[in-house]
Residue frames as qw, qx, qy, qz and C-alpha x, y, z in Angstrom:
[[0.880, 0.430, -0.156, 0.125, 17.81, -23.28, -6.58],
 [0.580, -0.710, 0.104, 0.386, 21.47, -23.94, -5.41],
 [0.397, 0.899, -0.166, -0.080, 24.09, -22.55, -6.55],
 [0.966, -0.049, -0.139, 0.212, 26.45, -24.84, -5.23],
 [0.127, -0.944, 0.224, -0.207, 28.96, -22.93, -3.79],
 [0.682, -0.590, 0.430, 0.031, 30.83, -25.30, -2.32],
 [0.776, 0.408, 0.130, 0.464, 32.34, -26.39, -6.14],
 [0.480, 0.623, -0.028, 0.617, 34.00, -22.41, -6.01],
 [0.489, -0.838, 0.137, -0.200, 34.89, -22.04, -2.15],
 [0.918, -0.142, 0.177, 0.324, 38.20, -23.56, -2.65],
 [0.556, 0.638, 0.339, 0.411, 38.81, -21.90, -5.47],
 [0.215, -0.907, -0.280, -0.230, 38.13, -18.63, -3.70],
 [0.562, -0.818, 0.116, -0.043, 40.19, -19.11, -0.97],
 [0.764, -0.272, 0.160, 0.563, 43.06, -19.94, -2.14],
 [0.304, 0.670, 0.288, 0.613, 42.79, -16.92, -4.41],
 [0.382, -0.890, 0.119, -0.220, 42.50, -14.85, -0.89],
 [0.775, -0.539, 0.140, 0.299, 45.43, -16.75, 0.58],
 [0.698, 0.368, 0.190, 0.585, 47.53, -15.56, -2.38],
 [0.155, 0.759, 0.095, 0.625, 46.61, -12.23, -1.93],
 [0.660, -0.745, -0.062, -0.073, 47.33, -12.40, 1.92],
 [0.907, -0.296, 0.069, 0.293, 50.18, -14.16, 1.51],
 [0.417, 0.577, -0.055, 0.700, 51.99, -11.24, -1.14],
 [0.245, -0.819, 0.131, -0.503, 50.71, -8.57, 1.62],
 [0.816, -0.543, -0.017, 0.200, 52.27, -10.76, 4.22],
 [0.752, 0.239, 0.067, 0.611, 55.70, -10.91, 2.47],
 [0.078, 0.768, 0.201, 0.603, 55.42, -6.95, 2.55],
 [0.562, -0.739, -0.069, -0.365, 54.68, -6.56, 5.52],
 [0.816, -0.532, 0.125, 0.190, 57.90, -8.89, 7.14],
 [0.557, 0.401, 0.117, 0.718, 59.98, -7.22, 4.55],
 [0.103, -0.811, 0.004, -0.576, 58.88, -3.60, 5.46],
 [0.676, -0.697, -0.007, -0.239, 59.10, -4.38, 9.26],
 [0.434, 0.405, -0.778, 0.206, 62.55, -6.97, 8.84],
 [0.568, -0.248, 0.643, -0.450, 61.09, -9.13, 11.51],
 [0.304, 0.374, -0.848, -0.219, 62.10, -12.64, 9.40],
 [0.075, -0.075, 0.933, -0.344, 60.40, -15.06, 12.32],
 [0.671, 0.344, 0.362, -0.548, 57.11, -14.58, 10.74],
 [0.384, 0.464, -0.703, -0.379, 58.21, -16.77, 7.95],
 [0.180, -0.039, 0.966, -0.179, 57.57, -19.80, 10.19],
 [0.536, 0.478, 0.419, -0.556, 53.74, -19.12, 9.21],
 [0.387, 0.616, -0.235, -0.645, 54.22, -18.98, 5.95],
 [0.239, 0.327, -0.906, -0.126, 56.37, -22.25, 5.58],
 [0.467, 0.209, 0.767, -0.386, 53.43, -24.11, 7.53],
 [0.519, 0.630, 0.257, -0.518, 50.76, -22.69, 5.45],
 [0.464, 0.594, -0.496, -0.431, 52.79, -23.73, 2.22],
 [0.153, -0.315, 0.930, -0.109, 53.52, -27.12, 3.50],
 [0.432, 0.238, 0.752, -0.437, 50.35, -27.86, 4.51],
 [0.656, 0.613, 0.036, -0.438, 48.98, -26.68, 0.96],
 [0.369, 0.470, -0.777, -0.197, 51.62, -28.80, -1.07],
 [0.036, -0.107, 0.992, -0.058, 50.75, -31.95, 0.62],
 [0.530, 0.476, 0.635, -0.298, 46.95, -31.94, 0.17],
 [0.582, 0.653, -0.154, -0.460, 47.43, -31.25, -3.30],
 [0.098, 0.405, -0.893, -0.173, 50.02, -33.84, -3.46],
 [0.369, 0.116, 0.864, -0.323, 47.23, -36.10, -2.15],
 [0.603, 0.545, 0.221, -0.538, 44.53, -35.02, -4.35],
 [0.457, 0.697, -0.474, -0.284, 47.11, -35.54, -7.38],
 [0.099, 0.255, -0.953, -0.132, 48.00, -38.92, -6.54],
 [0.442, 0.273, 0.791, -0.323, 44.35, -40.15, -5.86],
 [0.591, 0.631, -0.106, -0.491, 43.59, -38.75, -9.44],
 [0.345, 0.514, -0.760, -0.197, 46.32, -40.96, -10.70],
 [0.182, -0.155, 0.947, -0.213, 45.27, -44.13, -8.99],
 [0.567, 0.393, 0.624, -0.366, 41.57, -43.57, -9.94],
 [0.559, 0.267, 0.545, 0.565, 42.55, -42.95, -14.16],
 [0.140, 0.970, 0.134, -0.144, 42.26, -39.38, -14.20],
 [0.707, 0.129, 0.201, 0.665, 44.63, -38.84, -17.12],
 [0.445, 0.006, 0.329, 0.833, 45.95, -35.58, -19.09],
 [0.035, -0.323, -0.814, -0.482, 42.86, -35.23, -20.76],
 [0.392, -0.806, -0.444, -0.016, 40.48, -33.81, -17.77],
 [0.012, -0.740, 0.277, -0.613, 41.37, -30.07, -16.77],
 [0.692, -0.637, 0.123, -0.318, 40.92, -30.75, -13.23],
 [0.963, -0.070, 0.042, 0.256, 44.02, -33.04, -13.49],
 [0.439, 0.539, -0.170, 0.698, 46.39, -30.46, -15.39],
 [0.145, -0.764, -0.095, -0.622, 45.22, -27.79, -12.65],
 [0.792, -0.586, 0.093, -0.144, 46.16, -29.91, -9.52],
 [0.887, 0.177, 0.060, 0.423, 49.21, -31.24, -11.48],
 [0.284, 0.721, -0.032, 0.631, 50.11, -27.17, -12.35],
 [0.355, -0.821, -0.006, -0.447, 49.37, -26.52, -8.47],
 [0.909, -0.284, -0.013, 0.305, 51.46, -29.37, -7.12],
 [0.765, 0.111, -0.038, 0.633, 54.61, -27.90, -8.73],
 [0.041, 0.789, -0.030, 0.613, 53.58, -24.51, -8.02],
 [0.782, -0.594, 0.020, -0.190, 53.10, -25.18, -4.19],
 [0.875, -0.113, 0.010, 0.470, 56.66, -27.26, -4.52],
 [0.565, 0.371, -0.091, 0.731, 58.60, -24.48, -5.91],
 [0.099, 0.700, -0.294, 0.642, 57.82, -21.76, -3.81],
 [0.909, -0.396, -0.107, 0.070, 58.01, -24.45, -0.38],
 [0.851, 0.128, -0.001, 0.509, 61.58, -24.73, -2.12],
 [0.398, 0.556, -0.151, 0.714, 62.34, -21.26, -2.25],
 [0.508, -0.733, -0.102, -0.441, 60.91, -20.82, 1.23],
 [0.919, -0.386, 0.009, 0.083, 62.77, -23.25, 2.77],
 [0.802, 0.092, -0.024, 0.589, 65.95, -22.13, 1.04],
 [0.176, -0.791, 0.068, -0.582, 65.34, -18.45, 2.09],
 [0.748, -0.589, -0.035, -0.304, 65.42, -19.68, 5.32],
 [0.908, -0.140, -0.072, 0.389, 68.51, -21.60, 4.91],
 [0.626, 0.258, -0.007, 0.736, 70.90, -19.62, 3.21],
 [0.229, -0.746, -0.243, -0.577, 69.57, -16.31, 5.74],
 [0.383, -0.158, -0.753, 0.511, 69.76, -18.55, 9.04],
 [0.312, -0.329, -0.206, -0.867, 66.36, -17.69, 9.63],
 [0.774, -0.334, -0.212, -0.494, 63.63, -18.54, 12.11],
 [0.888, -0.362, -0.042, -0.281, 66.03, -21.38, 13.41],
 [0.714, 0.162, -0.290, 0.616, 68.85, -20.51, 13.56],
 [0.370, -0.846, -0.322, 0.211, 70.03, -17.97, 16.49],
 [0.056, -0.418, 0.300, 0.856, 72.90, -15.70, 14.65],
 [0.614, 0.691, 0.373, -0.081, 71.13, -14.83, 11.04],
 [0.525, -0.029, 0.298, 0.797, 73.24, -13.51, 8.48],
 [0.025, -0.761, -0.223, 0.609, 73.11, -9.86, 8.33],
 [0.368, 0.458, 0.580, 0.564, 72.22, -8.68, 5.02],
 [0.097, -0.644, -0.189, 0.735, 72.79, -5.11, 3.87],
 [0.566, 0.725, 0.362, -0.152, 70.49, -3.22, 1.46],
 [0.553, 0.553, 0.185, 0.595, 72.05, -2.07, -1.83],
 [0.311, -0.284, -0.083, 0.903, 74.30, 1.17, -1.40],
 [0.060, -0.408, -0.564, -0.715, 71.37, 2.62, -4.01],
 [0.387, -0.618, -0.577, -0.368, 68.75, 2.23, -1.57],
 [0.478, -0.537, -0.360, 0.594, 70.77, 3.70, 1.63],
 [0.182, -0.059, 0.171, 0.966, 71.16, 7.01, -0.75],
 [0.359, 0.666, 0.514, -0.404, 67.85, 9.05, -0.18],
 [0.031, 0.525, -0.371, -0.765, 69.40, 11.02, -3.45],
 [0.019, -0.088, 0.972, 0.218, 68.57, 7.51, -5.37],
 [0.528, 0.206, 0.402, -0.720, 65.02, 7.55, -6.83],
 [0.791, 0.250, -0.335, -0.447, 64.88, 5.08, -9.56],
 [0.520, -0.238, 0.685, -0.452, 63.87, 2.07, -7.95],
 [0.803, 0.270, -0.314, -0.429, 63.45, -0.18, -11.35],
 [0.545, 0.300, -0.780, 0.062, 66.42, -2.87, -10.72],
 [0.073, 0.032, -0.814, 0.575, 65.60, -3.16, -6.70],
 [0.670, 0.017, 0.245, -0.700, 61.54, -3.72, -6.79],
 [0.536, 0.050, 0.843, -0.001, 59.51, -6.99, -7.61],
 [0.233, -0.013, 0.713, 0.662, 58.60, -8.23, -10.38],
 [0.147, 0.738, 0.652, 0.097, 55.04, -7.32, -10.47],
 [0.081, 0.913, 0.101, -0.388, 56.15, -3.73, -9.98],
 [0.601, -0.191, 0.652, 0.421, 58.56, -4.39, -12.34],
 [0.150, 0.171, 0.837, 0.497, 56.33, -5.23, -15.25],
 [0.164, -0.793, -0.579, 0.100, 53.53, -2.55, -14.08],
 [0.360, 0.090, -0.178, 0.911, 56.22, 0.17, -13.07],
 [0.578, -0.679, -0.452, 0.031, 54.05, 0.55, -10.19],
 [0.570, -0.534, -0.205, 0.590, 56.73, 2.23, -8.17],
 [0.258, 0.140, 0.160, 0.942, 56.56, 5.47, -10.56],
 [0.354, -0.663, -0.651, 0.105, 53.41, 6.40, -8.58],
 [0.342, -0.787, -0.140, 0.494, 54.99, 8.76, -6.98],
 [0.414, -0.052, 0.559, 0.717, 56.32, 10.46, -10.09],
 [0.039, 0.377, 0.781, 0.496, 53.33, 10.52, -11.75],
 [0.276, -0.754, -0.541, 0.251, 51.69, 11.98, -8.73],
 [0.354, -0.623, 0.028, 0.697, 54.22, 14.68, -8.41],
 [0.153, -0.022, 0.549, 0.821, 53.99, 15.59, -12.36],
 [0.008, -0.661, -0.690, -0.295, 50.51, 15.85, -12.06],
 [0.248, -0.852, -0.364, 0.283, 50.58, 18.87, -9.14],
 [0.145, 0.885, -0.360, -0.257, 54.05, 20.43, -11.11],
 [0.772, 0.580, -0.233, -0.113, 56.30, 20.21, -13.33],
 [0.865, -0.308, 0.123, 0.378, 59.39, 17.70, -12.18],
 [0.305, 0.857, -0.414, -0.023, 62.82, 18.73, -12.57],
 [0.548, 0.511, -0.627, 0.213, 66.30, 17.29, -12.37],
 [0.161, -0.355, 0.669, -0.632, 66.16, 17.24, -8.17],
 [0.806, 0.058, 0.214, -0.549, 62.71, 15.21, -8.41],
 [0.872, 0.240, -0.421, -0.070, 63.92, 12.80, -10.58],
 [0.882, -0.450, 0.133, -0.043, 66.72, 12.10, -8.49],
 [0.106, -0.599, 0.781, 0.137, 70.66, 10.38, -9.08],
 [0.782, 0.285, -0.383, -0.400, 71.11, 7.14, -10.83],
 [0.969, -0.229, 0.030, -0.091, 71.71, 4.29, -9.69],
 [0.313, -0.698, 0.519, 0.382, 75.51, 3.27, -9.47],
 [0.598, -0.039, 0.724, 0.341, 75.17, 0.39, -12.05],
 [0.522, 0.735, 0.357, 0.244, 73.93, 2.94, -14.94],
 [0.151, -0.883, 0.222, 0.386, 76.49, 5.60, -14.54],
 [0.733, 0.654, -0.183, 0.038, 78.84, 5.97, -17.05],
 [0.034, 0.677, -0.722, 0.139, 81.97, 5.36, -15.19],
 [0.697, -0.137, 0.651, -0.269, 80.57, 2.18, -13.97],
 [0.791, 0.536, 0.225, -0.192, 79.48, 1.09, -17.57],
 [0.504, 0.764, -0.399, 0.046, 82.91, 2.24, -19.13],
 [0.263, -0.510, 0.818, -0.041, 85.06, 0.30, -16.25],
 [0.834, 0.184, 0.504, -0.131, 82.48, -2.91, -17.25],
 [0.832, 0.536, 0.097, 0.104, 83.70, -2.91, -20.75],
 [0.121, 0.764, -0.624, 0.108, 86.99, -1.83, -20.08],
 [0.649, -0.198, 0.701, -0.219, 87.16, -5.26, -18.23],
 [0.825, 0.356, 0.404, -0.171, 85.67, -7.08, -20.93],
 [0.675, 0.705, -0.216, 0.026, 88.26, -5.90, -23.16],
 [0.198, 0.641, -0.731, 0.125, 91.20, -6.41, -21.77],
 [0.687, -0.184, 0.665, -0.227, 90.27, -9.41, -20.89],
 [0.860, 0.506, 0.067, -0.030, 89.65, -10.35, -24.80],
 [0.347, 0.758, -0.540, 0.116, 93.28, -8.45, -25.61],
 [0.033, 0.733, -0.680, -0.002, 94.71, -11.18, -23.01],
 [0.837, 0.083, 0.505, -0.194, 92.83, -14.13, -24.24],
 [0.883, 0.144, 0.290, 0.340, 94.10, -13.54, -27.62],
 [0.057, -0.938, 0.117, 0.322, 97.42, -11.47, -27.41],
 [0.311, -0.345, 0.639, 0.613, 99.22, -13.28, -30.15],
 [0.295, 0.543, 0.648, 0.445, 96.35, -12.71, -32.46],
 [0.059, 0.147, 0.027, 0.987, 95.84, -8.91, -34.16],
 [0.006, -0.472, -0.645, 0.601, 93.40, -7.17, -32.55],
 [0.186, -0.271, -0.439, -0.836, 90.74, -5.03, -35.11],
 [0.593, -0.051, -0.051, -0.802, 86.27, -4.72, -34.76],
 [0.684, -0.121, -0.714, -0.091, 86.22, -8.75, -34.11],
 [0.422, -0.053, -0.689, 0.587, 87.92, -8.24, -30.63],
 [0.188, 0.041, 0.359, -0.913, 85.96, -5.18, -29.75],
 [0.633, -0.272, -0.269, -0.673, 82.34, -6.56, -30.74],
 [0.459, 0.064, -0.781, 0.419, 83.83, -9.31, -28.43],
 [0.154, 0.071, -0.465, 0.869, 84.31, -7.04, -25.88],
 [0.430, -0.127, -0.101, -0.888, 80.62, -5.59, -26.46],
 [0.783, -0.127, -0.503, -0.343, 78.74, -8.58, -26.42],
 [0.663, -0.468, -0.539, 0.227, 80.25, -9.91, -22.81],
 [0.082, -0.037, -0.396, 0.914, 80.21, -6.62, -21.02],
 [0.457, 0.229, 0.271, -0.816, 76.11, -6.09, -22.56],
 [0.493, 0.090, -0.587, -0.636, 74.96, -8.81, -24.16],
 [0.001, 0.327, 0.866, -0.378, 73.12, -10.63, -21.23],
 [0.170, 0.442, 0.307, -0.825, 70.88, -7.72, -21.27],
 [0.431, 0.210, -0.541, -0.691, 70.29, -8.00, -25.38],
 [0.165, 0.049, -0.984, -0.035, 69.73, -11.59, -24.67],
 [0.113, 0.555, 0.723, -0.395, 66.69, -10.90, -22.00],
 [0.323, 0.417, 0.026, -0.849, 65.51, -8.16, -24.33],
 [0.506, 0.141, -0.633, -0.568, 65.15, -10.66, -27.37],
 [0.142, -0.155, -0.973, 0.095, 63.49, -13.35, -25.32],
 [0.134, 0.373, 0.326, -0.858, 61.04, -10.74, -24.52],
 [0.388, 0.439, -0.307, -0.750, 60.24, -9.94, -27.88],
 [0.332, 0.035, -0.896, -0.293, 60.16, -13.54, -29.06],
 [0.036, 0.306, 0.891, -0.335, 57.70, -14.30, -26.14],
 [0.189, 0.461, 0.061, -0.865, 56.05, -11.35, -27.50],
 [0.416, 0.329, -0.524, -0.667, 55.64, -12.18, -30.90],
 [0.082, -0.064, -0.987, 0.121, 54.65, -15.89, -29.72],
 [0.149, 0.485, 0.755, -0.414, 51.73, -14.80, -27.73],
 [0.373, 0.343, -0.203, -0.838, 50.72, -12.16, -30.93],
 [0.251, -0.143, -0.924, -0.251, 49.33, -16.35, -32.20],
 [0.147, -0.378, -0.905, 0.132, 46.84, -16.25, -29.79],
 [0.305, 0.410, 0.293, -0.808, 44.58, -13.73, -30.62],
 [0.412, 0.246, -0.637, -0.603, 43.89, -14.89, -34.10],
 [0.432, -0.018, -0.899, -0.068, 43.50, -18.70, -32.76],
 [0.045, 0.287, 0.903, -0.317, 40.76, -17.51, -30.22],
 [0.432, 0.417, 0.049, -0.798, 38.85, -15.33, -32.06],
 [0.542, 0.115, -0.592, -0.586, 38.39, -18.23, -34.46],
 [0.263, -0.151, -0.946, 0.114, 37.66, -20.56, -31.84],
 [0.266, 0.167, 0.248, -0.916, 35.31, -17.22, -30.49],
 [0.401, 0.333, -0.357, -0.775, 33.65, -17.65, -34.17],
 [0.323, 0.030, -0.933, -0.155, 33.56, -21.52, -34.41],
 [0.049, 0.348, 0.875, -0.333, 31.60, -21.94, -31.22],
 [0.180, 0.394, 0.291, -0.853, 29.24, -19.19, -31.62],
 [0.506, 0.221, -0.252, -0.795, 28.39, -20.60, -34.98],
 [0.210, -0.212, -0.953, -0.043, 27.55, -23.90, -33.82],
 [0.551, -0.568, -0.334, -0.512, 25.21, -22.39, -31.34],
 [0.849, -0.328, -0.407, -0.078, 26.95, -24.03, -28.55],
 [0.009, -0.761, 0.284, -0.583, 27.74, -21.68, -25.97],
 [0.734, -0.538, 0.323, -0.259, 27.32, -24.03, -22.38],
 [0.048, 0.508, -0.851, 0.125, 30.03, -26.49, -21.19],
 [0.895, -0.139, -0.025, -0.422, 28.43, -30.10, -20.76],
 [0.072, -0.510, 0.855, -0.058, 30.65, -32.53, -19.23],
 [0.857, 0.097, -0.287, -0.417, 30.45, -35.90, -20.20],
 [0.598, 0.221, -0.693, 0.337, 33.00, -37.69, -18.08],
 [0.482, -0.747, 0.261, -0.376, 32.19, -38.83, -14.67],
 [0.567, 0.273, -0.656, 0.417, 34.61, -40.46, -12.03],
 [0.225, -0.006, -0.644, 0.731, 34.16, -41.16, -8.83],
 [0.027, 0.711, 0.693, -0.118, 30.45, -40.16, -8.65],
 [0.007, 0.773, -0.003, -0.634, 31.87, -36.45, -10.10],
 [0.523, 0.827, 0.202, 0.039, 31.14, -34.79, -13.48],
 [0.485, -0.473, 0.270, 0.684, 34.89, -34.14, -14.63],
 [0.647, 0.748, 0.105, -0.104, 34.81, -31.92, -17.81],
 [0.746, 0.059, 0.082, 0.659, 38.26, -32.77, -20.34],
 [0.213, -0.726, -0.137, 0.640, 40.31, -29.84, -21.07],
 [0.284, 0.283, 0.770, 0.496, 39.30, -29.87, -24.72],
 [0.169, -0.628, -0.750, -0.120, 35.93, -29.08, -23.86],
 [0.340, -0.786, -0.335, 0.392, 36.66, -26.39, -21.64],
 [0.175, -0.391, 0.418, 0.801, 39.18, -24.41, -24.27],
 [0.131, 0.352, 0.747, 0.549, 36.42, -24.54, -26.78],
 [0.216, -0.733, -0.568, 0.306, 34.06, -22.70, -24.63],
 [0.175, 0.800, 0.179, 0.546, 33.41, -18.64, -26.17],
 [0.214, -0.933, 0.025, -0.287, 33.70, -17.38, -22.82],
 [0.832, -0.383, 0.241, 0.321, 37.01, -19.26, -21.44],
 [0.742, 0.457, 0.257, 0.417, 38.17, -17.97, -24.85],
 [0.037, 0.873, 0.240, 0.422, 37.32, -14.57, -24.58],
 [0.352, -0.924, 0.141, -0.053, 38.83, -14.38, -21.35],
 [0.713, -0.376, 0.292, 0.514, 42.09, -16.00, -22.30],
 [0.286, 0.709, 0.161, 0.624, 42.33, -13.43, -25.56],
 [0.286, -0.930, -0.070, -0.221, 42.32, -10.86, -22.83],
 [0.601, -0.772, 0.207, 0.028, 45.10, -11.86, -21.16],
 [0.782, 0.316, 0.324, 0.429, 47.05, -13.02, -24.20],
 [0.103, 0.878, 0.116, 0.454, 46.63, -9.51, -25.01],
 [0.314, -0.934, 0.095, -0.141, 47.90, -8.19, -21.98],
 [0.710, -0.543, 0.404, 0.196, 51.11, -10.42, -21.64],
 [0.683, 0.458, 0.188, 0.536, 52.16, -9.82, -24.94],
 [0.260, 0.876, 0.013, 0.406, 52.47, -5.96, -24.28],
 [0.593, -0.743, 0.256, 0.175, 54.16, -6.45, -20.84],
 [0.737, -0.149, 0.366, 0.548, 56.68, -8.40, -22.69],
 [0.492, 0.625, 0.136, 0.591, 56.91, -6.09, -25.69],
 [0.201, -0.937, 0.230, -0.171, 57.23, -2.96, -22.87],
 [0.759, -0.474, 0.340, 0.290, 60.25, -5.50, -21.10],
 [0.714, 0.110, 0.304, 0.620, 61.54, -5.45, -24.15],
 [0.283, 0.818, 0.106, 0.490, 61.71, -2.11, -25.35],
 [0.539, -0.827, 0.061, -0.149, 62.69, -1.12, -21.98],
 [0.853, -0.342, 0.329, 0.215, 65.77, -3.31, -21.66],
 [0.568, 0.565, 0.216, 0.558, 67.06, -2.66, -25.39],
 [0.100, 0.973, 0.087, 0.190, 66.76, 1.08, -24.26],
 [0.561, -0.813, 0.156, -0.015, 68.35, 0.93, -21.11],
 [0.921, 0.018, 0.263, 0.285, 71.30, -1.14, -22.65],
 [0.321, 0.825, 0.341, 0.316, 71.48, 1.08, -25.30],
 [0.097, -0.890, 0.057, -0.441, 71.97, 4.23, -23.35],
 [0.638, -0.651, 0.341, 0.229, 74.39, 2.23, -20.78],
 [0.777, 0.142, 0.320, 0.523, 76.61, 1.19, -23.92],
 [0.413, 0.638, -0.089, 0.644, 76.91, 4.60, -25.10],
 [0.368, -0.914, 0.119, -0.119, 77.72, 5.96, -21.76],
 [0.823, -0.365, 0.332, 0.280, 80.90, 3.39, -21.88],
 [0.607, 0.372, 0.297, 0.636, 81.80, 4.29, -24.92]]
């Protein structure tokens, strides 16, 4: 019997080129040898225009909204566009690959200080939101107990002299927006709010994205419950086009196990965001009272 394979060898591979393409990035970061970008920008080109193709031959043949296989080529076009865009503007604003002076770009003053071991603001975002890069922490707290030398110096932009000059700024900047009005707890929450309230901001968007995705567990465990008591656990497409079985994307979000596995990950991107947020509040937090 086949198994058709050739429906989830696409599918596959571009799921390896992703993962090639992070370890590439790594790899011409770690090394600073920039001119292997030229590979990359091919290999993104080329994959933005055959999806552009596919997506406009869906539109010409009436493959609307309605059929997953439309959203998913539609979602991949603009993915494919944006990071082309950010490739290509690396490249510009760098004077990379094709240009013959680059601009010479020098690491944070954090990351030239071996003294300097917290490495949250200057990683990516996947270690970021994983805090992946306390590995080596963890490692070292498992064989003994850390002290003050393990951990390391802070960064310059939590210190407290750094924090107290930021709101010193911020106030006197309120006192000489308005120095013919009296100054009291209006001017200073001022002050507070544009020296650290970018940070509050990304902490409550967190939390709201947080509390957003806390909807979707409820709404697939009943869609878990709904199918399971019809009975009707298989996907049966009923739309074809082009001599191909398209299934809508109705059909395919009803489905127990499509549920099951977007509950999972509902789950899991709620608690990143609730950790971003708790994380950010702290850190704020504990830079505002160092200014103060």
């Amino acid at each position: 019997e086949s198994r058709h394979l050739h429906l989830y060898m696409p599918a596959g591979m571009a799921f390896l080129a992703a993962i090639t393409s992070v370890v590439y990035y790594h790899n011409i970061e770690t090394s600073n040898f920039p001119k292997l970008l030229i590979a990359l920008l091919f290999y993104w080109t080329l994959a933005f225009i055959t999806k552009t193709i596919k997506f406009v031959k869906f539109c010409d043949n009436g493959v609307g909204f309605s059929q997953l296989r439309f959203c998913l080529t539609g979602l991949l076009v603009a993915l494919y566009g944006m990071l082309l865009a950010v490739e290509i503007n690396v490249i510009r604003v760098r004077r990379y690959v094709f240009f013959k002076t680059p601009k010479e770009v020098k690491p944070p003053e954090d990351l030239q200080d071996l003294g300097v071991r917290f490495l949250q603001p200057f990683v990516n975002l996947l270690s970021k939101g994983t805090y992946w890069w306390m590995n080596t922490f963890i490692k070292t707290a498992h064989k003994k107990p850390i002290d003050l030398k393990t951990i390391g110096k802070l960064p310059i932009a939590m210190r407290a002299l750094t924090n107290y000059i930021r709101l010193n700024e911020a106030f006197e900047a309120q006192k000489n927006k308005r120095s013919s009005s009296p100054q009291g707890s209006r001017s200073i929450w001022r002050a507070l709010c544009c020296a650290f309230g970018r940070p509050l901001l990304l902490s409550s968007t967190f939390r709201i994205l947080a509390d957003l995705l806390g909807f979707a567990g409820p709404l697939c465990i009943s869609g878990i419950v709904h199918n399971v008591g019809k009975g009707n656990n298989t996907i049966r497409p009923q739309t074809k086009i082009l001599g191909v079985f398209f299934i809508s994307s109705q059909e395919f979000l009803s489905n127990a196990y499509v549920l099951a596995v977007l509950l999972f990950f509902a789950l899991l991107l709620q608690r990143t965001f609730l950790q971003a947020s708790y994380y950010v509040a702290i850190e704020t937090g504990i830079n505002l009272r160092g200014a103060i």
